[in-house]
C-alpha positions in Angstrom: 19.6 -46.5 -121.8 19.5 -48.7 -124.9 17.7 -47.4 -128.1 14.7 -49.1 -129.4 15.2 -48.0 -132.9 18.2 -49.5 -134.9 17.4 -48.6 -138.6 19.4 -45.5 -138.8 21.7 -44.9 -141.4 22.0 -41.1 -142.4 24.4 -40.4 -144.5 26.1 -36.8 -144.6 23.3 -34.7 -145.7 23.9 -32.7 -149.3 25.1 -29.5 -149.1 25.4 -29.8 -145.4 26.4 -26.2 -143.7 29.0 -28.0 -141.4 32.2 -30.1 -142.2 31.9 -33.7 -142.3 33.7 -34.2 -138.7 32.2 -31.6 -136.9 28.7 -33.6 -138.4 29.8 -36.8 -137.3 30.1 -35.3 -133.4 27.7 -33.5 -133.2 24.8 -36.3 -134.5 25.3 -38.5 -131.5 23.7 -36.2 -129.2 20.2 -35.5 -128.5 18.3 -32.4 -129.5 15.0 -31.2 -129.2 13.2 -30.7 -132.1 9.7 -29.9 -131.2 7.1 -28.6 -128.7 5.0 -31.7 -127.4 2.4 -29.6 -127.7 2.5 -28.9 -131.5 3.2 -32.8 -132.6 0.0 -34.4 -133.5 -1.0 -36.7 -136.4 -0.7 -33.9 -138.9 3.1 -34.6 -139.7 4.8 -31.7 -139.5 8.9 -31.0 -141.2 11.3 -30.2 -139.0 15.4 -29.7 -139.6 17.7 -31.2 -137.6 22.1 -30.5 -138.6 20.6 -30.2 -142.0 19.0 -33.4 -142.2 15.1 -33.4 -142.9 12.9 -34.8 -140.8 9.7 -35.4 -140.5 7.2 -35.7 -136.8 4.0 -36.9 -135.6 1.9 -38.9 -133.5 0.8 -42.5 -134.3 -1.3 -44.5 -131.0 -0.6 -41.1 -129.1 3.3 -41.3 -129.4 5.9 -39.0 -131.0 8.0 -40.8 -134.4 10.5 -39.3 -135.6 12.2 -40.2 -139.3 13.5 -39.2 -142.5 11.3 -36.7 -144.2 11.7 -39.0 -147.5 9.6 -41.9 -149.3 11.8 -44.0 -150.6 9.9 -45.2 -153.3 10.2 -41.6 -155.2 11.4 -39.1 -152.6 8.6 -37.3 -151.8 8.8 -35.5 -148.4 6.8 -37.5 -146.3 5.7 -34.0 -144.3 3.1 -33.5 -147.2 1.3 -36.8 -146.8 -1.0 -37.2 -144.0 -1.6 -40.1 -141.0 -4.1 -42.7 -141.6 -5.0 -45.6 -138.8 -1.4 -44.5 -137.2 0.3 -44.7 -140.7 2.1 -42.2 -142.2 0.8 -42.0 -145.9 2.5 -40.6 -148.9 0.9 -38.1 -150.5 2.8 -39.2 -154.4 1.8 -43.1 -154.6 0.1 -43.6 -151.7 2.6 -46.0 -149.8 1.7 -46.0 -145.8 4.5 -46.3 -143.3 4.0 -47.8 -139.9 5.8 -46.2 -136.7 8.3 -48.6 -136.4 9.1 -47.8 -140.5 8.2 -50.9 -142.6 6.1 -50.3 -145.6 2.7 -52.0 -145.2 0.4 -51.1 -148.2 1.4 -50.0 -152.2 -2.0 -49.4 -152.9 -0.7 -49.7 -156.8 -0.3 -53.5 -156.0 -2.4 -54.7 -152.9 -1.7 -58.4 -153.1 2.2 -57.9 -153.6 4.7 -59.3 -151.3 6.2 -55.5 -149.6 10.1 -56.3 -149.7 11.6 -55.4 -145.8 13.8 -53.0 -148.0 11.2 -51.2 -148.3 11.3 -49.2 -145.0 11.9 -45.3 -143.6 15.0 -44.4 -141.4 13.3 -44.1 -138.0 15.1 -42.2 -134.9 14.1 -42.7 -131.4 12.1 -40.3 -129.8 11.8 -39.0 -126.0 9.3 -36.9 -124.6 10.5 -35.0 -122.0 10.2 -31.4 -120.5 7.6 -30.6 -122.9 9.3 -31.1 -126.1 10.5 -33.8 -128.6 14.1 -35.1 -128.3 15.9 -37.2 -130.8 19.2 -38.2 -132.1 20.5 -39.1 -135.4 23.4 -41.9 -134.7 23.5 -41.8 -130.2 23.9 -45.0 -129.4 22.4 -43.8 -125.4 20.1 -41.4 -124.3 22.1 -37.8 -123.4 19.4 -35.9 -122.9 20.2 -33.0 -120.0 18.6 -33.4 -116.8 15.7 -31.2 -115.7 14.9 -33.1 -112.4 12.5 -30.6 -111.2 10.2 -30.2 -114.2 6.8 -31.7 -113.4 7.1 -31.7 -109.5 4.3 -30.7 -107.6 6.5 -27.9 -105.4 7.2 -26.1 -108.9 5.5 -24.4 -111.6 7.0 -26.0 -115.2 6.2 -23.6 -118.4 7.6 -23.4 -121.7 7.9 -20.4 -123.0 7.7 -20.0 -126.7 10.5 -21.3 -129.5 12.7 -19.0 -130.9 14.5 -18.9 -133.9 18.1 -17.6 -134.4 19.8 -17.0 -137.6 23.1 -17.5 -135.8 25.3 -20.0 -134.4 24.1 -22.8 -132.1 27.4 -22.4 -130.2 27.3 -18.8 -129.9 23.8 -19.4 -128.5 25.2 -21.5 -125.8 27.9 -19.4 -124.9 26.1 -16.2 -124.8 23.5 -17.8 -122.3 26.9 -18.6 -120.2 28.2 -15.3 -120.3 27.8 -13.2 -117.1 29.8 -9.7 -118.3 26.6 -8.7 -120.8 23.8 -8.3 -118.1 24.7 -4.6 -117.7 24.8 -3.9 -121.3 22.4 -6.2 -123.4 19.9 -6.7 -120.5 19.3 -3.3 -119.3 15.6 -3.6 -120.7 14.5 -6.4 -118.7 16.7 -7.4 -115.4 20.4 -5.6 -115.4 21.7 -2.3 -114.7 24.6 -0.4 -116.7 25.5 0.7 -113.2 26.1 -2.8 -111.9 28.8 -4.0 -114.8 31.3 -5.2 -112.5 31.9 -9.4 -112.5 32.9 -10.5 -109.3 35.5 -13.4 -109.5 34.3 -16.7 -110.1 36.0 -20.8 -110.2 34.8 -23.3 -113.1 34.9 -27.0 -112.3 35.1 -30.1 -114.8 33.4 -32.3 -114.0 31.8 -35.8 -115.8 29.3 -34.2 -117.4 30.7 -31.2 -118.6 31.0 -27.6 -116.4 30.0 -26.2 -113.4 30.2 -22.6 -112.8 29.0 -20.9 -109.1 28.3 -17.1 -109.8 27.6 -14.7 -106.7 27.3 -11.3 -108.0 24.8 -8.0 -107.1 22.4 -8.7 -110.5 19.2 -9.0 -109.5 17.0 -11.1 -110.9 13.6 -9.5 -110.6 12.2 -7.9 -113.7 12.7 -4.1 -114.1 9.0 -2.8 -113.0 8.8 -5.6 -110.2 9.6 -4.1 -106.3 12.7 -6.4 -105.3 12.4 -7.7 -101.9 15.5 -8.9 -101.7 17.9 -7.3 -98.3 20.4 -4.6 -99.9 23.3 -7.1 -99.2 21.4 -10.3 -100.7 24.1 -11.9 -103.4 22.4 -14.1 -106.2 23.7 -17.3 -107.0 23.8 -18.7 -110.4 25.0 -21.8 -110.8 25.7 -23.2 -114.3 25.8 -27.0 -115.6 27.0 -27.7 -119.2 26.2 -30.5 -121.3 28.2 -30.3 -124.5 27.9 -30.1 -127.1 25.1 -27.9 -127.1 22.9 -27.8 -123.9 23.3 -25.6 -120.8 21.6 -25.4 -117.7 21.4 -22.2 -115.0 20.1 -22.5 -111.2 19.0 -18.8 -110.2 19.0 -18.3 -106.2 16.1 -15.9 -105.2 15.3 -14.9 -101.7 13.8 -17.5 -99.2 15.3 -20.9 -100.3 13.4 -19.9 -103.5 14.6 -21.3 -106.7 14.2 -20.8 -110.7 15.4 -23.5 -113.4 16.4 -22.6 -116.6 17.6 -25.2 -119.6 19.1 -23.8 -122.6 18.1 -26.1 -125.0 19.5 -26.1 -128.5 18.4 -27.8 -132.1 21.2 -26.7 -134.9 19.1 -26.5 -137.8 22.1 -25.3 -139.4 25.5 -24.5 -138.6 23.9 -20.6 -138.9 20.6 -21.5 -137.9 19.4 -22.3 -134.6 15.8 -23.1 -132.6 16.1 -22.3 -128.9 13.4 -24.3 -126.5 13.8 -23.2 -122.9 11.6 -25.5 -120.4 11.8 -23.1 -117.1 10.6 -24.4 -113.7 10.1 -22.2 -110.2 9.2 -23.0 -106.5 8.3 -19.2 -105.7 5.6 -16.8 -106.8 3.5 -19.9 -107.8 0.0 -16.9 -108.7 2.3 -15.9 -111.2 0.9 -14.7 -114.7 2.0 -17.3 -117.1 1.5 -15.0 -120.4 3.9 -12.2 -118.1 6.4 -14.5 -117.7 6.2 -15.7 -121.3 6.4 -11.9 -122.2 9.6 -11.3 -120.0 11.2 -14.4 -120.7 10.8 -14.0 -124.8 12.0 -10.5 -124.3 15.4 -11.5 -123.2 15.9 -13.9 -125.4 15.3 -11.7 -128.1 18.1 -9.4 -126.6 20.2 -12.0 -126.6 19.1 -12.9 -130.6 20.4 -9.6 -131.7 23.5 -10.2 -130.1 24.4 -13.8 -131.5 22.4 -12.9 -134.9 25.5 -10.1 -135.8 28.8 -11.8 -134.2 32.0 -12.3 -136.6 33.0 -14.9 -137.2 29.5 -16.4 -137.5 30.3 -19.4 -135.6 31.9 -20.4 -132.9 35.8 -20.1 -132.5 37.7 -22.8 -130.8 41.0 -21.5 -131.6 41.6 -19.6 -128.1 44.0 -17.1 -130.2 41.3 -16.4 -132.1 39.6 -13.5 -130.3 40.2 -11.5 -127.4 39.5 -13.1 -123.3 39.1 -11.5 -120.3 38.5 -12.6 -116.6 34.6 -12.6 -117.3 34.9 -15.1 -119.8 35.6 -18.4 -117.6 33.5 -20.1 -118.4 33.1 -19.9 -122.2 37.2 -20.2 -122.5 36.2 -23.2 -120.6 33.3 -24.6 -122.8 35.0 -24.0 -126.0 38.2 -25.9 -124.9 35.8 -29.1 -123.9 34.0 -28.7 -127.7 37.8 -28.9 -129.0 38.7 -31.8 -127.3 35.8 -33.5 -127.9 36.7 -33.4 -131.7 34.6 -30.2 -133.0 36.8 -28.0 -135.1 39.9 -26.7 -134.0 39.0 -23.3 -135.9 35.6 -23.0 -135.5 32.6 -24.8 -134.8 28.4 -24.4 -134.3 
């Protein structure tokens, strides 16, 4: 898919948290950087790999650009939107969606010189949040391909922010060995440690990983109606850089979607969206699952939030392996070659 927008020229942000190559990869991928639901014709600020951005909604569409007038450098975030213009809030100068300058109310009659125009992004709307890039030349945005059909419930449960590494994020959701000790308030048992062997696949997209262990899924509380000999299948997708997607197995054909879905703020911050979709249980309490769902992610927070080295390690001598860790030996080998940091990355 061809992008709309071509006025993008972002130079390497000023005191940028990562190196200038690991930058230069990771901007030509898509991220999420907003709910749907929170982007209206207020503009609001958001970060993306420490550049500043600024998003809202002119004729009922997302725009996406650099949180910066050009005129003076005023952050564009404390202006307003006026007739689907954004306005800034120092001189006055109003933007229109596609960028271009149209009024300097300091001289109303004046020719407005084409240089005179915002670095816009594109912007996709799609699982319920705001997606962007600052330099892909195609949309990589991971699929979802059940979100929105009618045989599934869709639901985002709410953002959360991690002071920690966007790759540690990722690899933590990919890790099967710390049910039994980090999940034992919500769905695992200390009891029930032991990871069965597993195969991961390359493939053109990234990973796959098949997973058939004894977890339950149900949430502690919750009867389990699964038979005693019922094996759950988890099957993880990754889209690298940052994006990974898990495929739980219930009883009765029934099945729950999960996409880990990452925006680096920083290379030590990091805003997790998580679009979840389910063909089961459709009576379910929305503000329960909410609840449950924010609960483990919160485990998993504390986790990535206190790892050394902060970010991610590529170098495999780095830190210690074992069986369990397939698939994350796997993933950070795919960041290395596709040119992140060969000693560490987020």
């Amino acid at each position: 898919m061809a992008l709309a927008h071509t006025k993008r020229t972002t130079p390497y942000p000023t005191d940028c948290t990562f190196t200038p190559s690991d930058w230069t990869v990771l901007s030509q991928y898509w991220y999420p950087i907003a709910r749907s639901d929170e982007v209206t014709d207020k503009p609001m600020a958001v970060t993306l790999l420490d550049v500043q951005l600024v998003v809202y909604r002119a004729n009922g569409k997302a725009v996406v650009a650099r949180d910066l007038c050009i005129h003076r450098g005023t952050p564009l975030s404390m202006g307003w939107v006026e007739d689907d213009k954004i306005v800034c809030p120092y001189h006055g100068f109003s933007y229109s969606a596609d960028g271009q300058c149209v009024s300097i109310p300091a001289h109303p009659g004046a020719k407005i010189s084409p240089r005179l125009c915002l670095t816009v992004y594109p912007a996709v709307e799609r699982y319920g949040l705001v997606w962007t890039s600052l330099s892909a030349e195609e949309e990589n945005i991971p699929p979802l391909p059940v979100w929105g059909d009618e045989d599934y419930i869709s639901f985002l449960p709410p953002t959360v922010d991690i002071g920690g590494s966007a790759g540690r994020q990722v690899e933590g959701f990919l890790d099967v060995a710390h049910f039994a000790w980090v999940h034992t308030d919500t769905f695992a048992f200390r009891d029930n440690a032991f990871v069965p062997s597993y195969k991961v696949t390359r493939t053109d997209y990234g990973l796959h990983t098949d997973y058939l262990s004894t977890v339950s899924n149900y949430p502690h509380g919750m009867e389990d109606p699964s038979p005693k000999d019922f094996k759950w299948l988890r099957e993880y997708d990754v889209y690298p850089p940052l994006a990974a997607r898990l495929i739980v197995h219930f009883p009765d054909n029934g099945l729950l979607w999960i996409l880990n879905a990452v925006c680096p703020v920083s290379a030590r911050k990091t805003r997790l969206f998580c679009p979840i979709a389910q063909n089961f249980n459709k009576n379910f309490s929305v503000e329960d699952a909410y609840a449950f769902n924010l609960k483990i992610f919160n485990e998993d927070r504390k986790m990535v939030e206190n790892q050394k080295p902060e970010e991610l390690p590529l170098d495999l001598q780095a830190e210690a392996h074992i069986m369990a860790d397939k698939t994350s030996i796997a993933y950070r080998k795919l960041l290395k070659e596709m040119g992140l940091g060969k000693q560490y990355t987020s």
